[in-house]
GUSELUM-454437 format. One line per field, with one value per residue (C-alpha): residue number from 1; x, z, y. Coordinates in nm, 2 decimals. Each point is the difference from the previous one (the first is absolute). Example, Ala and Ser with C-alpha at 12.3 -4.5 7.8 and 13.67 -1.06 7.14 Angstrom:
2
pos (1:2)
X (1.23:0.14)
Z (0.78:-0.07)
Y (-0.45:0.34)
This chain:
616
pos (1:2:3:4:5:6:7:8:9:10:11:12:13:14:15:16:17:18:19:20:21:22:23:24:25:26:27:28:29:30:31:32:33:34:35:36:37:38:39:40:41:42:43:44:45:46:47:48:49:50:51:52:53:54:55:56:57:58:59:60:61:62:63:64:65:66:67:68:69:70:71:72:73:74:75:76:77:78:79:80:81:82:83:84:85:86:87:88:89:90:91:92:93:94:95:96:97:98:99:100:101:102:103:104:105:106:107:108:109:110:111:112:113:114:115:116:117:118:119:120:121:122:123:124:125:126:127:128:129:130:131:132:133:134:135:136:137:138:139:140:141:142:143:144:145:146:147:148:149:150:151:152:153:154:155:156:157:158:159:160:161:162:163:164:165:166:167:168:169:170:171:172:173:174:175:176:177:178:179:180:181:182:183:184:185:186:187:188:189:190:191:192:193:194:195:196:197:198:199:200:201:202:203:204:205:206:207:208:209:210:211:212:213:214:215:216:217:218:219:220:221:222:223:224:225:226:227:228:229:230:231:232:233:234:235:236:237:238:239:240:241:242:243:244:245:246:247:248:249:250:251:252:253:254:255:256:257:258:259:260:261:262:263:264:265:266:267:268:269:270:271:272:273:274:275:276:277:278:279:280:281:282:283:284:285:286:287:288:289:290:291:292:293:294:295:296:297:298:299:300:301:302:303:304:305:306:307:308:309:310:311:312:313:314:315:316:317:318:319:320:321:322:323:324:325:326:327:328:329:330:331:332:333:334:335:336:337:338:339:340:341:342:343:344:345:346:347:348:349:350:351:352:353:354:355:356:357:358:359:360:361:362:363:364:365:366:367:368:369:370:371:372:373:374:375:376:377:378:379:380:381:382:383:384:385:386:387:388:389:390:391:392:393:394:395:396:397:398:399:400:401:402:403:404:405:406:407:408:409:410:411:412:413:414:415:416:417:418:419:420:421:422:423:424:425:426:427:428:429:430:431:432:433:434:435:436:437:438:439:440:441:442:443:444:445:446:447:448:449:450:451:452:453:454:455:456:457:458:459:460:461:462:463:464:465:466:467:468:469:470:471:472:473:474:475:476:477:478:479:480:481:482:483:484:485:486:487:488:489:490:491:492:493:494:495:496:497:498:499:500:501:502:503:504:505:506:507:508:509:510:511:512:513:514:515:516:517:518:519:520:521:522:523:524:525:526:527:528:529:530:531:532:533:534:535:536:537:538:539:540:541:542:543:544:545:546:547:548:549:550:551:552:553:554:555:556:557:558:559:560:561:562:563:564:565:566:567:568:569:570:571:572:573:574:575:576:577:578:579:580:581:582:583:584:585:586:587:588:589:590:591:592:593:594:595:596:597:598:599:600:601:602:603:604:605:606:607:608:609:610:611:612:613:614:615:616)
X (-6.14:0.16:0.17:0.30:0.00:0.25:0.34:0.00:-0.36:-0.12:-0.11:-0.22:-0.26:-0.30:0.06:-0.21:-0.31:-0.20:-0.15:-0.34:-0.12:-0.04:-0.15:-0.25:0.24:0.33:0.31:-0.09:0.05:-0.09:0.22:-0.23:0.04:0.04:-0.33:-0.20:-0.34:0.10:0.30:-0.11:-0.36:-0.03:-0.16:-0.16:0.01:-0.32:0.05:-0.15:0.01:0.21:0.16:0.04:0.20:0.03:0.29:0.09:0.02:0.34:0.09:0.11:0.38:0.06:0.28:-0.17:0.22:-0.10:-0.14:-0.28:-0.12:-0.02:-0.40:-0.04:-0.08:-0.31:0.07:0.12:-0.09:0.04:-0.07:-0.01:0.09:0.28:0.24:0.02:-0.36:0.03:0.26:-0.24:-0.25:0.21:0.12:-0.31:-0.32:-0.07:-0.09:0.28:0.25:-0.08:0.05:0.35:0.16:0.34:-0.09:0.17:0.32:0.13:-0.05:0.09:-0.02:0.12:-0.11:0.03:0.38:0.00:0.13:-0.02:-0.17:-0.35:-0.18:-0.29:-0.15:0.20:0.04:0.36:0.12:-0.03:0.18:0.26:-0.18:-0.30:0.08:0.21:-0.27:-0.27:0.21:0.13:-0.39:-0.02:0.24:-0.08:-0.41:0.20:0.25:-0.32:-0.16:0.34:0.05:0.27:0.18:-0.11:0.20:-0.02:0.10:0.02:0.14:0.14:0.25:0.25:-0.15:-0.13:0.19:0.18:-0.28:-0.18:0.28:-0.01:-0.37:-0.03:0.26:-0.23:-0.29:0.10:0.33:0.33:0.04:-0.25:0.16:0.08:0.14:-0.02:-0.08:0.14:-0.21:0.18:-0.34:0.17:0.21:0.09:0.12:-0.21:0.17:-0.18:0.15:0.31:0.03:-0.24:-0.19:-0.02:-0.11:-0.27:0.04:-0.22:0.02:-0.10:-0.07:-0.12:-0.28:0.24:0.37:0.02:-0.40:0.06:0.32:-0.13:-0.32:0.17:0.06:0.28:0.01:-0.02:0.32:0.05:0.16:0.29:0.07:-0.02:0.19:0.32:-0.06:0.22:0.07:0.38:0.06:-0.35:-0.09:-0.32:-0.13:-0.06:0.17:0.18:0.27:0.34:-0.08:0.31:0.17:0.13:-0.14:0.13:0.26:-0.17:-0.25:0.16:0.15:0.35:-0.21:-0.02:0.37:0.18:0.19:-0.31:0.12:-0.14:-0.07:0.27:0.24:0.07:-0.03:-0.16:-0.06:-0.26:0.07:0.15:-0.28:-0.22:-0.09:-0.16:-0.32:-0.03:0.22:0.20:-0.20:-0.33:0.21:0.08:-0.37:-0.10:0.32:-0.11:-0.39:0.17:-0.08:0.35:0.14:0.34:-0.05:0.00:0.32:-0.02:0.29:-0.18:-0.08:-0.31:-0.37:-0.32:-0.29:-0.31:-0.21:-0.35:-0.22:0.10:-0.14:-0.27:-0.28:0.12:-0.02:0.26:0.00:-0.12:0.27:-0.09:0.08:-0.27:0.06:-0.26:0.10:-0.12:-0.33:-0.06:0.05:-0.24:-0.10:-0.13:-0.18:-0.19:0.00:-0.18:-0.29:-0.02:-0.13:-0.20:-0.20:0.11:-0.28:0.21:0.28:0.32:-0.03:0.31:0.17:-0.09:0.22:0.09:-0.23:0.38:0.09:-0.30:-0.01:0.39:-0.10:-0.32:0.17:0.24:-0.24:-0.31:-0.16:-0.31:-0.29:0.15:-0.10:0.18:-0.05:0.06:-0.18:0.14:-0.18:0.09:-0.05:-0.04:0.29:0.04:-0.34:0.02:0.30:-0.14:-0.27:0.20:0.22:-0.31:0.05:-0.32:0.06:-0.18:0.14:-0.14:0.02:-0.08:-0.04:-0.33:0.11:0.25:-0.18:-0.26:0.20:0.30:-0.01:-0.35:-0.05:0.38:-0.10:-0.29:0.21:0.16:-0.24:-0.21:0.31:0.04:0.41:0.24:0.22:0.28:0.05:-0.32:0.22:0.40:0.16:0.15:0.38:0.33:0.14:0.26:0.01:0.37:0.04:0.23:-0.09:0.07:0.41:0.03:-0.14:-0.15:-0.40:-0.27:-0.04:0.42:0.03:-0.30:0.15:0.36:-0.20:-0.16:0.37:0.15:-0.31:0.12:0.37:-0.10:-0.25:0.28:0.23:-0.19:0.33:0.04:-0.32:0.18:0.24:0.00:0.10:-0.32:-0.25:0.17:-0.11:-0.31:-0.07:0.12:-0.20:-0.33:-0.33:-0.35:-0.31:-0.23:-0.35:-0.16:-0.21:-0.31:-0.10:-0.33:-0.32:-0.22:-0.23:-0.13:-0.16:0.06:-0.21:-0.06:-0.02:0.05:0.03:-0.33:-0.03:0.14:-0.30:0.20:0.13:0.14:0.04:0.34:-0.15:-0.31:0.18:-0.29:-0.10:-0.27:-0.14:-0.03:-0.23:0.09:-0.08:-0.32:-0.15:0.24:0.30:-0.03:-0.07:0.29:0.26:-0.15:0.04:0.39:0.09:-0.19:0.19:-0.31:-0.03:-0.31:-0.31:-0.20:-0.24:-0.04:-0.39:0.07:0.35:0.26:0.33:0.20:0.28:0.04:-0.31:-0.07:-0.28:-0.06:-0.30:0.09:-0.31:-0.01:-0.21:-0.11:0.03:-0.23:-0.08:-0.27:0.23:0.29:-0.19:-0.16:0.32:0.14:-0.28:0.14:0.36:0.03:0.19:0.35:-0.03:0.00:-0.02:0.08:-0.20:0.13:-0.24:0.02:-0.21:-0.08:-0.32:0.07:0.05:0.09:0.37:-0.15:-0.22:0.26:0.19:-0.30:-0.07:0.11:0.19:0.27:-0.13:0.25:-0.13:0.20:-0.07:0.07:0.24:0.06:0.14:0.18:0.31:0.09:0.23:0.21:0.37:0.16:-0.11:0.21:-0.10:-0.08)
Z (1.61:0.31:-0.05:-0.28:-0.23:0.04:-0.22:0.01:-0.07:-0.09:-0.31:-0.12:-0.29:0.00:0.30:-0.14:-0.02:0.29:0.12:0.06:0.15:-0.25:0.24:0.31:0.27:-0.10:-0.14:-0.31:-0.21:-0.36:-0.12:-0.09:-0.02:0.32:-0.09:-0.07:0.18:0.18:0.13:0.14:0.15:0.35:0.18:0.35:0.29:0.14:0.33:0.10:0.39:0.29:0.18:0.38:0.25:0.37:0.25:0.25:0.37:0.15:0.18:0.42:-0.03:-0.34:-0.11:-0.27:-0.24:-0.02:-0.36:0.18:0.12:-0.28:-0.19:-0.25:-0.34:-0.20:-0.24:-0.21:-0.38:-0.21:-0.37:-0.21:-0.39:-0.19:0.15:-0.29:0.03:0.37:-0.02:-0.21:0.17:0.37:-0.23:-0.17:0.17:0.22:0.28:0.00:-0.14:0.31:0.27:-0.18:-0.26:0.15:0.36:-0.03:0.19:-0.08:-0.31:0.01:-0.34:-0.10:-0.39:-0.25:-0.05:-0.39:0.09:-0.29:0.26:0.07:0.36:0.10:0.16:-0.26:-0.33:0.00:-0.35:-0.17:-0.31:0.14:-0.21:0.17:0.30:-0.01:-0.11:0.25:0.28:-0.10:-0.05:0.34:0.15:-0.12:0.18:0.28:0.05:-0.03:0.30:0.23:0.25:-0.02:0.28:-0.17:-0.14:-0.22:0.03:-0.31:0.05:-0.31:-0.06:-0.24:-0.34:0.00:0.25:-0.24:-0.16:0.25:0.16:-0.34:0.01:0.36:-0.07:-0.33:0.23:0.37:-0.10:0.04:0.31:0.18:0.00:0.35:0.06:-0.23:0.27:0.00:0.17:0.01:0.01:0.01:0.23:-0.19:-0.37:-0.27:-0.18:-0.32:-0.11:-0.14:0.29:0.26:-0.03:0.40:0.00:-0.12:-0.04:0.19:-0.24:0.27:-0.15:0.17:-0.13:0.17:0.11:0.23:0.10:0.10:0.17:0.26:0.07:-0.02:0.29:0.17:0.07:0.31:0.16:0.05:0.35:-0.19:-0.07:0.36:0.13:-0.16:0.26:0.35:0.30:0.06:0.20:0.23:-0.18:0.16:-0.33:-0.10:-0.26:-0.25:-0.32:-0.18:-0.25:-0.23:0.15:-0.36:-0.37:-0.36:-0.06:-0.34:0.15:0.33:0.11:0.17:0.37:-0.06:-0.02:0.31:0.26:0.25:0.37:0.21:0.40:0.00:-0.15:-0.33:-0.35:-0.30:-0.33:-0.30:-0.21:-0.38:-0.19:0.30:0.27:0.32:0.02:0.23:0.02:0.37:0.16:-0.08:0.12:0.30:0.10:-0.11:0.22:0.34:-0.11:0.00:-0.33:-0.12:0.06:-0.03:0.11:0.29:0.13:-0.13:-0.26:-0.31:-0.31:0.07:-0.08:0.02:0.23:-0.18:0.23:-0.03:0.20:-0.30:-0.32:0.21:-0.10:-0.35:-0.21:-0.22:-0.37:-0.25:-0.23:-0.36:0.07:0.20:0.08:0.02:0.34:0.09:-0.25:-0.10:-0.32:-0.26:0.22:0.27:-0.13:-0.21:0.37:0.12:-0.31:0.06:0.36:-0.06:-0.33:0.04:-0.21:-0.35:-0.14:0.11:-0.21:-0.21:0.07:0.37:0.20:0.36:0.24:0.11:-0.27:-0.08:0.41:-0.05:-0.35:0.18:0.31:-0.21:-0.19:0.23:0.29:0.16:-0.18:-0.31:-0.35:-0.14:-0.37:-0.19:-0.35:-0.06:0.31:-0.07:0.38:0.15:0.21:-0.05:0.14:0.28:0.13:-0.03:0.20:0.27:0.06:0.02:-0.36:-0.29:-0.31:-0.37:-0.16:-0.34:-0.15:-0.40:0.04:0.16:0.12:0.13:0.14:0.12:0.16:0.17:0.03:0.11:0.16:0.21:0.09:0.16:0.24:0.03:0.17:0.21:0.18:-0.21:-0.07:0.23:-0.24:-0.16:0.20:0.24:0.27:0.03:0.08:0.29:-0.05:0.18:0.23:0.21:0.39:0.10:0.26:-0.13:-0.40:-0.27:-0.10:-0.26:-0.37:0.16:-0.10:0.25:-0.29:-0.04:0.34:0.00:-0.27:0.21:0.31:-0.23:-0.13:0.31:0.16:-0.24:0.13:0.30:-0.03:-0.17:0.30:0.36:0.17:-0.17:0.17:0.31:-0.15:0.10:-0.37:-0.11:0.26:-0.10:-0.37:0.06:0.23:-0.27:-0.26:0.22:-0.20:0.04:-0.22:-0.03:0.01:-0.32:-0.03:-0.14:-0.31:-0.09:0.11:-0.27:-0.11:-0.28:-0.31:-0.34:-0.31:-0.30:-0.32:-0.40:-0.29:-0.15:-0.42:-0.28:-0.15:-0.32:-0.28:-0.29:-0.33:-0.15:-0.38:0.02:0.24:0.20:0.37:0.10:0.34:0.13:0.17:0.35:-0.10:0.18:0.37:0.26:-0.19:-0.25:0.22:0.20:-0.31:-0.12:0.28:0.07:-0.42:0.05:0.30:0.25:0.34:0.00:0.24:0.13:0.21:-0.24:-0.17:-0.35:-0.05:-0.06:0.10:0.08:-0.07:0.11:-0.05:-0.29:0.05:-0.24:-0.11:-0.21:-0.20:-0.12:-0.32:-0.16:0.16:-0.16:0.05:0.25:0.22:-0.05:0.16:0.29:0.08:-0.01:0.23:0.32:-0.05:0.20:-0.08:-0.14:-0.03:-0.33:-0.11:-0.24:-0.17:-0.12:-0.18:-0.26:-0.27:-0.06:-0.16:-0.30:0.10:0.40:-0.03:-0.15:0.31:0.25:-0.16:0.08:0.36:0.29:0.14:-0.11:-0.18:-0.18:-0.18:-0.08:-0.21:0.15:-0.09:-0.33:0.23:0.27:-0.19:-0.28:-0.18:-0.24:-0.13:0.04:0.32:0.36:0.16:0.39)
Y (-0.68:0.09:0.39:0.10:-0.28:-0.27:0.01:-0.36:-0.15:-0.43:-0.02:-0.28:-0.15:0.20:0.25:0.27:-0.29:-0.10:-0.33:-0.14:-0.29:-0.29:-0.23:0.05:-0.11:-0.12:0.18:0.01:0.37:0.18:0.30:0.27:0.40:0.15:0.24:-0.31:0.00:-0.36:0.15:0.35:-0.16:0.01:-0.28:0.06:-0.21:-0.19:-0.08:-0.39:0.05:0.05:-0.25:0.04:-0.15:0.00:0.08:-0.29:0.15:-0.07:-0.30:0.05:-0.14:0.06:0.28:0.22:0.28:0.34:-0.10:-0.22:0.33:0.21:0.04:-0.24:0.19:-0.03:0.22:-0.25:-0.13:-0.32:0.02:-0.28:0.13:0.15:0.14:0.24:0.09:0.02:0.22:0.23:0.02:0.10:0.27:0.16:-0.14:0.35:-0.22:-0.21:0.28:0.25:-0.33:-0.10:0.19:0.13:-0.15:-0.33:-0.06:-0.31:-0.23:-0.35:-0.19:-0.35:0.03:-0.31:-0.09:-0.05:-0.32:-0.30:-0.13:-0.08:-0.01:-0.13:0.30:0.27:0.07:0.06:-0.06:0.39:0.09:0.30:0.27:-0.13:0.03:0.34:0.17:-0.20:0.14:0.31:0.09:-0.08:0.15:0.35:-0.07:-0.10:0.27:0.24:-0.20:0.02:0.28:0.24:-0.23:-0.33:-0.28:-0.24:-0.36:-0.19:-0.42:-0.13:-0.30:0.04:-0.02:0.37:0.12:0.23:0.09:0.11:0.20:0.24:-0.03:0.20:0.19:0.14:0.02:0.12:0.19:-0.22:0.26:-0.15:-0.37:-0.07:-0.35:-0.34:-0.24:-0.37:-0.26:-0.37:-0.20:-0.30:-0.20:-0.31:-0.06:-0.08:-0.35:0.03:0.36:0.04:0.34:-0.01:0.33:0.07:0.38:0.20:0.44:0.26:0.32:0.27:0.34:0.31:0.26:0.25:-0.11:0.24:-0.03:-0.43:0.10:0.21:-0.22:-0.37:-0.19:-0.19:-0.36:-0.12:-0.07:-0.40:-0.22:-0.03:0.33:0.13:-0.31:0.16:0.29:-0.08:0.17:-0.10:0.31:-0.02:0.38:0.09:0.07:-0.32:-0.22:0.09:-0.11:0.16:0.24:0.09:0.34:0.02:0.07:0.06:0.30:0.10:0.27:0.01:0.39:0.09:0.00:-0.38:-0.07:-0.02:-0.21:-0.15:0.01:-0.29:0.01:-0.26:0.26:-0.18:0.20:-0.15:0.14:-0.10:-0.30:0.07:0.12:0.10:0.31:0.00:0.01:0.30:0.32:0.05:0.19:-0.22:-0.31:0.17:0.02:-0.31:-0.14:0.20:-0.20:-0.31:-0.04:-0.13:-0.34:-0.16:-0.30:-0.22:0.06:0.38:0.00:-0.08:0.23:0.22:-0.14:0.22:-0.17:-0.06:-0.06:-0.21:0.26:0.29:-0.29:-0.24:0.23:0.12:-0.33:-0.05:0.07:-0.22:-0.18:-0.20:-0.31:-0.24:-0.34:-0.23:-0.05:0.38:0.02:-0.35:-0.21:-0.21:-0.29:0.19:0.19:-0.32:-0.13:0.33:-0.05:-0.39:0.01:0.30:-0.24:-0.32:-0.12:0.15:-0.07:0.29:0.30:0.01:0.33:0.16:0.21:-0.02:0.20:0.11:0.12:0.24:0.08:0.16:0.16:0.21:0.01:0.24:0.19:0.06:0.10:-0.16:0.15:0.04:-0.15:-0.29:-0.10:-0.32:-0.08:-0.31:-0.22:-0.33:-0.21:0.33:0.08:0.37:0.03:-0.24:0.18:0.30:-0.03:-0.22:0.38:0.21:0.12:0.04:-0.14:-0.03:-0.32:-0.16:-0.34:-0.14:-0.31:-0.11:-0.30:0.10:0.29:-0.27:-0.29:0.20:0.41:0.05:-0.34:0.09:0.38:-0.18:-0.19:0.27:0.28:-0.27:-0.12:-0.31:0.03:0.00:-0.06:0.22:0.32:-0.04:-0.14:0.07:-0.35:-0.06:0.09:-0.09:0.34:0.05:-0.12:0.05:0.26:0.19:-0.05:-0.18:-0.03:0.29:-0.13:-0.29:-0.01:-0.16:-0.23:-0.10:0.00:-0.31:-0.20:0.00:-0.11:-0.27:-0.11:0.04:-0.21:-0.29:-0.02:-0.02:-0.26:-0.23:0.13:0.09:0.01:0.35:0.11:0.11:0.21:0.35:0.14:-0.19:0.10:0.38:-0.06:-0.14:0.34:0.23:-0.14:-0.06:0.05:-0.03:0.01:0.30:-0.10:0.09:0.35:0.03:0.26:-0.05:-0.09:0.01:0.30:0.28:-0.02:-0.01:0.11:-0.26:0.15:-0.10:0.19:0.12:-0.14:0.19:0.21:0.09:-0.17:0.17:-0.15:0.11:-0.10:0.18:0.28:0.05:-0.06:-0.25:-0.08:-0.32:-0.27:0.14:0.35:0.06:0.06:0.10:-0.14:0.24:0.30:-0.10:0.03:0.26:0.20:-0.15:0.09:0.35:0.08:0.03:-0.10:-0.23:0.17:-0.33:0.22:0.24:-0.06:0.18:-0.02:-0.30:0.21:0.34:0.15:0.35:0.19:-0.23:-0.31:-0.31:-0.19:-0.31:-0.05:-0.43:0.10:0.33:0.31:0.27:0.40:-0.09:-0.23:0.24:0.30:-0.20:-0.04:0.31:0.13:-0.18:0.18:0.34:0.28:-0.01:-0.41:-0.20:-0.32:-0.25:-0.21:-0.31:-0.24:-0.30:0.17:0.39:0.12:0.22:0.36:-0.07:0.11:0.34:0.05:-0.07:0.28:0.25:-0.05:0.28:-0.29:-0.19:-0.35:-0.23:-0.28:-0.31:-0.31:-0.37:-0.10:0.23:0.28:-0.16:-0.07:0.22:-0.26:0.08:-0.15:0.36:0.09:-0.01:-0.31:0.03)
């Protein structure tokens, strides 16, 4: 786990055991020993193709975001399997291990809830011990992939909320919690529950605390937040708003305690309880900047100007509560799936494009890796690739795999949705000459048009009247045409789990290899369980690791084979030979050679299994 151990750790039946898939593609999980053979195999990947799509060209007369310029990735990969065994093999397959262990910067997952529930496209009705020790498993793979200025995102509802909480504490360090996020997903009340359950969690975690607060990044500031910058006094530096020119007396020193001397000649002093913000001599220099205002007529307490030209370009900091309103709720985000496949029924549980556009807007940078291992309709990975981001993402289910995650990332890189975030909607802003009244969004200040539309529909004589044509000037909005985000474009790499070549047989307590065992498949796990990077061009040997090759002999491997291997090695190279029978005497003569030879039995000495020994 992550660091000093906790003082305060979850505790639950069978921690020390491990699981294994029961059942080829469903949530479906065996206890075993966390050293048994089925547990600690390593399954490779076989890549099926690669899908590529193609960048529209832009449009004369239509407004394009910065994002519809950036490279669409191709670096991408979609896995259908386990998200255990996928997890696996991104840590310990050398090709895979080199490309993303410790390089991922932001990891999005929506896991099963544990819910009594059953969907249509999940298997969401786990047993807690279950599914503690399903996802604690996980998250120690995955805080091996994350950088040292990667997060974690983990969305939960409030079954295993609490669980999980202690769960990452155990695994990243309770240090490196950084916010629980609340998203209200929906905006109406559900009739049937006794409570209306209206919010889901975001557990965000850091590899590093310190590490994600350096890199993370602001969100953008919104209309509505600059419309509360004026210009009352016509300062040349732009708009601005009253900042309090006072603040707590609790760590406040003697310098901040003294009678304020306005222009105006009046003398205020702080508030009970409170101190200036500045000393004297500071708010005598921000008073000959013009910095300090008391109001219109002069005689009011002192305010700081905060003005919009010193915050427009630093973003504001992100907070933990997100309305649907900002990120999106439930029904859009079925809405988003439905016009992408009409032709199936809504998948049961997807999440706004919005929502997952704020999440990696935070976390990453264009370029950098995204990860999600629970796929379900895809969204991690259709945002993703909408910012400019690569992503690995991996599904269990085939069909769900099949009729929405592949079938939408399609759409997605030839152009085909323009849906979610691929366009910003047109939105309301301000058209008032002199700004919105202070407070007033682009958005409030259309719904009072609207209302104040309807009086005077039901009474035009009030049309005329010069306090109404002065509202309807103050509160004068427009619509922004909407921008466009993405165009289509990049590639993404198809891949499934290759079959388990080991069983073990816990009566007989001995390993066995299985159907798939042979050909490439069982070169390739050989080679992933041995530790070897796999040599494709290489005519005598399978793999290297170091100065070390491998040969995986399928059959017996004898003296004569042995040293006609041997003779293609140059100096200070070895190799292992790994083959699914050994003549009598073989192991002997690898141990006499001028080079180093290691022979190994399929599967007899791939896993050493034993009830005493450290699982992996």
């Amino acid at each position: 786990m992550a660091g000093a151990k906790q003082l305060l750790e979850l505790t639950w039946f069978n921690k020390d055991k491990a699981l294994i898939p029961s059942e080829e593609g469903r949530y479906a999980y065996e206890w075993v020993d966390p050293t048994d053979p089925r547990y600690c195999e390593t399954r490779a990947l076989v890549v099926d193709e690669v899908v590529t799509g193609k960048q529209s060209p832009k449009d004369e007369g239509t407004q394009y975001s910065e994002r519809a310029d950036l490279e669409p990735t191709k670096d991408n990969l979609l896995i259908l399997g386990e998200s255990g065994d996928v997890l696996e093999a991104l840590t310990r397959v050398p090709e895979l291990r080199e490309k993303y262990l410790g390089k991922i910067k932001c990891i999005y997952i929506d896991p099963p809830f544990n819910t009594a529930q059953t969907f249509a496209n999940y298997e969401d009705n786990l047993e807690h011990s279950v599914w503690l020790t399903m996802m604690r498993d996980r998250l120690v793979h995955l805080r091996k992939l994350l950088s040292d200025d990667g997060s974690i995102w983990v969305h939960l509802d409030d079954v295993e909320n609490h669980r999980m909480r202690a769960l990452m504490d155990e695994v990243f360090g309770s240090g490196n919690f950084v916010r629980e996020i609340v998203w209200r997903k929906t905006y109406s009340p559900e009739n049937r529950s006794t409570i209306t359950a209206s919010q889901d969690f975001i557990l965000v975690y850091a590899k590093s605390n310190a590490g994600f607060r350096e890199s993370r990044n602001p969100l953008p500031r919104t209309a509505a937040q600059n419309s509360a910058y004026k210009n009352p006094d016509s300062d040349p530096r732009g708009p601005w708003k009253p900042g309090d020119f006072t603040a707590g007396a609790g760590h406040a020193t003697k310098d901040q305690f003294y009678p304020l001397m306005t222009p105006a000649g009046l003398t205020f002093t702080p508030p009970p309880g409170r101190a200036w913000v500045y000393t004297e001599s500071r708010y005598k220099e921000l008073l000959d900047q013009n910095r300090v205002y008391f109001g219109v007529d002069g005689l009011g307490r002192p305010a700081f100007k905060r003005f919009l030209s010193d915050v427009e370009g630093k973003g504001r900091v992100p907070d933990s509560w997100w309305d649907h309103s900002e990120v999106g709720h439930n029904d859009a985000a079925k809405k988003e799936i439905q016009s992408l496949i009409p032709e199936e029924s809504p998948f049961s549980t997807p999440k706004p494009e919005r929502l997952l556009e704020r999440i990696i807007h935070i976390a990453t940078n264009p370029g950098d890796i995204v990860l999600d291992v629970f796929a379900g309709s895809g969204t991690t990975a259709a945002v993703a690739q909408k910012m400019g981001r690569r992503w690995v993402s991996c599904e269990l289910v085939e069909d769900t795999f099949n009729r929405f995650t592949r079938p939408r990332l399609e759409k997605v890189i030839n152009g085909e949705d323009q849906g979610g975030i691929s366009i910003q909607k047109q939105e309301r802003v301000d058209a008032t000459e002199e700004g919105l009244p202070e407070g007033l969004s682009p958005e409030d200040a259309q719904k009072f048009n609207s209302a104040l539309n309807k009086v005077l529909a039901a009474n035009p004589e009030l049309k005329t009247e010069a306090v109404v044509k002065a509202l309807k000037t103050a509160t004068k909005t427009k619509n922004q045409k909407g921008v466009v985000n993405w165009r289509g474009g990049g590639s993404f790499t198809v891949a499934h789990l290759a079959p388990q070549c080991f069983d073990y047989v816990p009566e007989l307590g001995f390993v066995t290899l299985t159907e798939a065992a042979t050909g490439a498949t069982l070169v390739n796990s050989v080679a992933a369980n041995l530790n070897f990077t796999l040599t494709p061009d290489n005519r005598h040997y399978d793999g290297k690791r170091g100065s070390m090759f491998l040969k995986v002999v399928e059959g017996r491997l004898d003296r004569d084979q042995a040293e006609e291997l041997l003779a293609h090695l140059d100096e200070d190279e070895g190799v292992t030979l790994a083959a699914t029978e050994l003549e009598p005497g073989v192991r002997q003569f690898a141990r006499t050679t001028d080079k180093p030879c290691q022979v190994v039995h399929i599967p007899n000495d791939i896993f050493n299994y034993s009830e005493t020994q450290e699982g992996k």
